[in-house]
N, C-alpha and C positions, 0 to 999 in steps of 0.2 A: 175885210171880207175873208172870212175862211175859205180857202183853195183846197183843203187836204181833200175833199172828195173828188175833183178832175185831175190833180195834178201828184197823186201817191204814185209813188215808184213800187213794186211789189218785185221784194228779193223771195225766193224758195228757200224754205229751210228742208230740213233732211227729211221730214215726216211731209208729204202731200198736202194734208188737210189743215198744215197748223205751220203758215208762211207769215214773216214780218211785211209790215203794212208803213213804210217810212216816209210820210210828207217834206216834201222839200222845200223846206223851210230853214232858216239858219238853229242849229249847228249842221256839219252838212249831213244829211240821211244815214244812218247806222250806227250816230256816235253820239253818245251822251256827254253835257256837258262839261269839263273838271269843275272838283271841289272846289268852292272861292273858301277865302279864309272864314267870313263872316258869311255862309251858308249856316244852316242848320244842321243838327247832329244831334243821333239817336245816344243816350246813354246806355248802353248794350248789358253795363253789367245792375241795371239799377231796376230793372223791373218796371212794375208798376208804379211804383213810390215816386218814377222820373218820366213817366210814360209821355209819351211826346204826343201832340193833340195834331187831328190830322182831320180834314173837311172831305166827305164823299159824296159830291149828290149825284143824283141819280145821271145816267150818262145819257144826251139827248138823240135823236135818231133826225136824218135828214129828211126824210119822208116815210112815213108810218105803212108798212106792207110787213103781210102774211108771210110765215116762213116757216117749215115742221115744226121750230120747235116753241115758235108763237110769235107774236107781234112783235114787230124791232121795237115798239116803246116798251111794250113789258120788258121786253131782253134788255134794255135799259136801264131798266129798275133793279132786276135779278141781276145781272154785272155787278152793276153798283154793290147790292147787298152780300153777294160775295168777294169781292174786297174789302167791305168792311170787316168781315166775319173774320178773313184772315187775316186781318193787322191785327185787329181787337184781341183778337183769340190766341195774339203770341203775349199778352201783358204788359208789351211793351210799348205800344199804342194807345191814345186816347181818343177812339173815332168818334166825328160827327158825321153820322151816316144816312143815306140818302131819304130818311124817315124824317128826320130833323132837318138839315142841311136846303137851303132856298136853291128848287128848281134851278138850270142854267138854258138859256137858249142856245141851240148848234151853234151858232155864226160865236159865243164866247167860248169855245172848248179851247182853244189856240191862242184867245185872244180875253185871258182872265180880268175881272171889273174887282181888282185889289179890294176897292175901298168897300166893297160891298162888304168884304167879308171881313173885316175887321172886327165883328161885333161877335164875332163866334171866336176872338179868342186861342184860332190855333196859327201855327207854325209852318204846316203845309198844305198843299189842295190838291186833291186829285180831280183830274177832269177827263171826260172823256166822251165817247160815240160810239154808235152803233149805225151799219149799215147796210139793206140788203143788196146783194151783186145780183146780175144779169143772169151771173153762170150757175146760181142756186146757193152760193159764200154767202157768208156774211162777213163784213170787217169790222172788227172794233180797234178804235182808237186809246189810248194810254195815255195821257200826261202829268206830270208832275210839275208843283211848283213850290219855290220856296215863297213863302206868303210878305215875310219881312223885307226880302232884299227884291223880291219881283224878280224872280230869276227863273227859265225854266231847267228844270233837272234833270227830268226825264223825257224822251217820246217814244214811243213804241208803237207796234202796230200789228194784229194778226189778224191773219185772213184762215178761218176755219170752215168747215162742213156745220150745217145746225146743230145735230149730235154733240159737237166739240163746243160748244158756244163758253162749258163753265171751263175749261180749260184755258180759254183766252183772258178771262178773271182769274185764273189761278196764274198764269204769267206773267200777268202788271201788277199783280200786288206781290209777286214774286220779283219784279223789278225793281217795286217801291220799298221794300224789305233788304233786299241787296243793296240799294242805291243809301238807304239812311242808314244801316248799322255796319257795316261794312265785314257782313256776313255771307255766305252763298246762301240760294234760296232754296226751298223745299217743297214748296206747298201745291205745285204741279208733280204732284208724287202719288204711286201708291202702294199701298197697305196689303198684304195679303196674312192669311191668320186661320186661326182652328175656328168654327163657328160652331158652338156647344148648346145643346136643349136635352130635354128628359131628366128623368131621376137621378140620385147619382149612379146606385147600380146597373142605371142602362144608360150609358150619356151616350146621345148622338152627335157624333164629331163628324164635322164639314169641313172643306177647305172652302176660301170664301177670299174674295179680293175685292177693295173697293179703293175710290178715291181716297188721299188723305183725310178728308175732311169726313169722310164716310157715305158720301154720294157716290152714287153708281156703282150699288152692292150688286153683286153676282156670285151664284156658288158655282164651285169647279167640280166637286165630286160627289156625289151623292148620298152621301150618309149610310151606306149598307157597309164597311167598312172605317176603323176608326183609322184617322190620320193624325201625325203630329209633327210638330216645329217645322212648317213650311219652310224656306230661305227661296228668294228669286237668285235668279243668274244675273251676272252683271249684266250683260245687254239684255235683260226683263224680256226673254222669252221665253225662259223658260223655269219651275220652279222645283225644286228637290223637294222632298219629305220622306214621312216615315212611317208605313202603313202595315197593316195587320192582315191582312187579306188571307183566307182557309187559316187562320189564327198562325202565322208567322211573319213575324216582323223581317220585313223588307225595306229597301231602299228606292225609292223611284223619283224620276222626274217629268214632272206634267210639260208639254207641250202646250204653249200657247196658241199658237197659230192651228194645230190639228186638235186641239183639248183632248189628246190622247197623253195616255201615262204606260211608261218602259220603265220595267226593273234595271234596276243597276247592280244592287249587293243584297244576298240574300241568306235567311239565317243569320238576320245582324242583333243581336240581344243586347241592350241596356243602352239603344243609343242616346244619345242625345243630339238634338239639330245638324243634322246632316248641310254641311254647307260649301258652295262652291268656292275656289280657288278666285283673287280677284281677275285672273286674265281667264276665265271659266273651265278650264284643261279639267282641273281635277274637282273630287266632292271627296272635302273631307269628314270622317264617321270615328264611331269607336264600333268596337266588337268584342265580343267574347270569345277567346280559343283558352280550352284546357282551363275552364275556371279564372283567368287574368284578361282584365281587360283593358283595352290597347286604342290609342287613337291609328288612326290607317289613313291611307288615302288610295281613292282609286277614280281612273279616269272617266271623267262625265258620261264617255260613247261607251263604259263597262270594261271588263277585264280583271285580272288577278289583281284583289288589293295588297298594296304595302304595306308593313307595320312601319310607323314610325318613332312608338315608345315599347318599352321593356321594362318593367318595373312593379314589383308584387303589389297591387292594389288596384285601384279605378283609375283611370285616366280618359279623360270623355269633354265635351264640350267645348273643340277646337275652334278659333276664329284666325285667320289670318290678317296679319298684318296688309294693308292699302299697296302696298309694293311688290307681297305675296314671300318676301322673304323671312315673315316668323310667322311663328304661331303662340298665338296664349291659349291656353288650357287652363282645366281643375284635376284635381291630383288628389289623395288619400295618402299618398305614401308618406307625409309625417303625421299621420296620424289622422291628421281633419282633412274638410278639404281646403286645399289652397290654390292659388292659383300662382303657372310657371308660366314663362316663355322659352321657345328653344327656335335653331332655326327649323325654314323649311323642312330639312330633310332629316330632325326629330335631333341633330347636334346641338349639342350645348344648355341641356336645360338647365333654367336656374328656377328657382322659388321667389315669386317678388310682392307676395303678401304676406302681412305678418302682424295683421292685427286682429282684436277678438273676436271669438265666433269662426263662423264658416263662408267660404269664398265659393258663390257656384256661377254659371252660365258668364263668363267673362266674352266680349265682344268690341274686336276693336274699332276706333273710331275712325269714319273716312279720311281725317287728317293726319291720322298716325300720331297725334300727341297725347291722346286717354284711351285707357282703357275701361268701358263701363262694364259694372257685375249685378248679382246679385249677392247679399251679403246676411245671414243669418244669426239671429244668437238672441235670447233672453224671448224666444218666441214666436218671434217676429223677422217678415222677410224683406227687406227693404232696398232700394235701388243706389247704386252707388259709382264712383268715377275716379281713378288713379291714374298719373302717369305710366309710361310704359316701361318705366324701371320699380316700377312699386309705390312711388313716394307722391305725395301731395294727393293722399286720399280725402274723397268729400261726401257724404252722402247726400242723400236727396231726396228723398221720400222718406216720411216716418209714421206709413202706415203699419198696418196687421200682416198683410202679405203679398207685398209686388216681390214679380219677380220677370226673370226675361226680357231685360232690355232688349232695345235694337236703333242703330243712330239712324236719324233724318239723314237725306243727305249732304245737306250742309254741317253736320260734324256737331250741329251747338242743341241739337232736343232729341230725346229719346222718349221714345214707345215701348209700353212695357203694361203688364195684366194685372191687374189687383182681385185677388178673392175676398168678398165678404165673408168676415168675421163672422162664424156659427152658420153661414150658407154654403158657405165655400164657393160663388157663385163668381164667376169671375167675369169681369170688361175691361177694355181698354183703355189706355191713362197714357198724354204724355206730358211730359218735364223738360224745362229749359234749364239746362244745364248751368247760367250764367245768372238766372234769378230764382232757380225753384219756382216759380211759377209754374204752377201742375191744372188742367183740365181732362175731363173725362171724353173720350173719343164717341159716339154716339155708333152703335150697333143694332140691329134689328132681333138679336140674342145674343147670349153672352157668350165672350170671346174671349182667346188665350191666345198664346203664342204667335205672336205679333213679328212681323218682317217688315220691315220700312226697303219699299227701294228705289232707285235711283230714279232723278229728275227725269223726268219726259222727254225726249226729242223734241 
């Protein structure tokens, strides 16, 4: 008999409406179980080709009641379907999803009937629940199983507000993604970006944030004003960009919590992505003094910026390194652009691309071992990924015109914009670093300049 609905322990995590839900049941509560030898295992670098087959039905509810955001059986359903969407959606999944996949009863979510599923074929099962609380919550349940050895994987559990419900599916499939590739997860993340409509002579640019996935769009600024290269702050309160307001290009950072927006640097000409420091102190920029233009840094709360380069040409498009002690850049001064790293405080630059074509918008990766760009030549803008000394270049894209990566936070998929050829029309795309496996992000208008940022609390 299933016990998880009398006998869940409920730990608080950091955010209020979004607490683990751990049934006490053996392994003891909070702990997932170690790898056995003869588990199952994602091949991470193989894509599709190796895609690992994974059963989702639908998640069963213990008693069917009303709740804002609709009936715990539909929430059932829609759980389900977004877990599928996001295993499916990385290529390296083969879901059976809760469209196919034979119903389960509550009392099996804990207590899997193997032999049933034999006939479908896969390697893993996810199982799980939904259910409504007293206090207006809901909880859902998470499990994983290896289907071959009978072993359970995974158990999780969140207790959310109704509002939150797809975020409690963006966490177990975020734990099923961690747990088989031995990756960190992303897919409770989000997205913020330029939202573009009109002619091209009059394009109206938005700032615009939504789920990864593209669910729960919302614009931040209005469109009477053009904005460009968002960047969140690392604790995602707050986001920089780079706005035209009475037609002079400034520096600001939007407030989340007040969705007000404060100047930081003003009169900043030719910038490119204005971006926070990772411990958020500073926002690094480029500017223009006396015709040369210089990457700078100046403090998030405002004040005199720093220069941190000196050198006759452009220098623009600063990212710092995960640690905050370098920075990669793009550069003109041998002639094209390239891209250097130096440290922090603009010592030691070196040059550490050197191959054909041109090297623009470099950004490092949250693991500190790639750096992705964008890479130019014969026409064409395409997406690309080197170590952080230069060497073991890859590209990745061999479209018409991506450009502007920016990494998931798991370090292994990038987001990044493609303009149609002869429209110039751009939306967002991302790529798995480890397969090339590329999809189109889903937008309500077309979209540029894309910031991935950090996992959710």
């Amino acid at each position: 008999m299933f016990k998880a609905v009398a006998a869940a322990a409920l730990v608080a995590c950091a955010v209020p409406a979004l607490a683990q839900d751990q049934p006490v049941t053996p392994p003891p509560a909070g702990q997932t179980p170690p790898p056995q030898d003869d588990q199952l295992i994602v091949d991470v670098e193989g894509g599709r080709t190796s895609a690992l087959p994974i059963i989702i039905p639908v998640m069963p509810t213990n008693q069917v009641a009303s709740t804002p955001a609709g009936s715990t059986d539909d929430l059932g359903r829609q759980l389900a379907r977004i877990i599928d969407e996001d295993l499916r959606n990385t290529g390296i999944f083969k879901t059976v999803g809760p469209n196919a996949a034979r119903p389960i009863p509550f009392s099996e979510v804990n207590q899997p009937n193997f032999d049933s599923w034999s006939a479908y074929a896969s390697q893993a099962l996810v199982q799980g629940y939904v259910r409504a609380n007293g206090n207006g919550t809901l909880t859902v349940g998470c499990y994983v199983y290896d289907v071959a050895s009978r072993r359970e994987l995974i158990r999780e559990g969140f207790v959310v507000s109704p509002g939150e419900w797809r975020r409690a599916a963006h966490k177990c499939a975020d734990a099923i993604y961690a747990r088989l590739t031995g990756d960190g997860p992303y897919f409770d993340s989000q997205i913020v970006y330029v939202a573009e409509r009109g002619p091209k002579n009059r394009r109206i640019k938005q700032l615009a944030i939504m789920d990864y996935d593209g669910a729960n769009h919302r614009f931040l600024t209005n469109g009477q004003t053009i904005v460009l290269t968002p960047r969140f702050s690392p604790d995602q309160r707050s986001i920089v960009y780079m706005s035209y307001q009475n037609r002079k290009p400034a520096i600001y950072i939007y407030d989340m919590g007040s969705r007000n927006s404060r100047m930081v640097a003003s009169n900043v000409a030719l910038n490119f992505a204005p971006r926070f420091s990772p411990d958020g102190r500073w926002v690094l920029f480029s500017m223009s003094v006396a015709g040369n233009i210089d990457l700078y840094r100046v403090a998030a709360s405002g004040g005199e910026p720093v220069r941190l380069t000196n050198s006759p040409g452009i220098d623009t498009g600063g990212s710092y390194s995960p640690d905050g002690r370098r920075i990669v850049f793009e550069s003109d001064r041998s002639g094209t652009q390239q891209l250097y790293v130096m440290n922090a405080d603009g010592s030691d630059q070196k040059r550490i691309s050197f191959g054909g074509g041109r090297y623009a918008t470099p950004v490092w990766s949250p693991r500190g071992d790639l750096i992705a760009f964008t890479r130019t030549g014969g026409g064409a803008f395409r997406i690309g990924v080197m170590n952080s000394s230069g060497g073991g270049e890859k590209l990745l894209t061999q479209s018409w015109g991506d450009e502007a990566p920016s990494w998931a936070p798991n370090g292994r998929v990038l987001m990044f914009f493609r303009a149609a050829q002869g429209s110039g029309r751009p939306d967002l795309w991302s790529v798995d670093v480890n397969s090339g496996f590329a999809r189109r992000t889903p937008t309500p208008m077309d979209g540029s300049d894309p910031n991935w940022g950090p996992i959710r609390p």
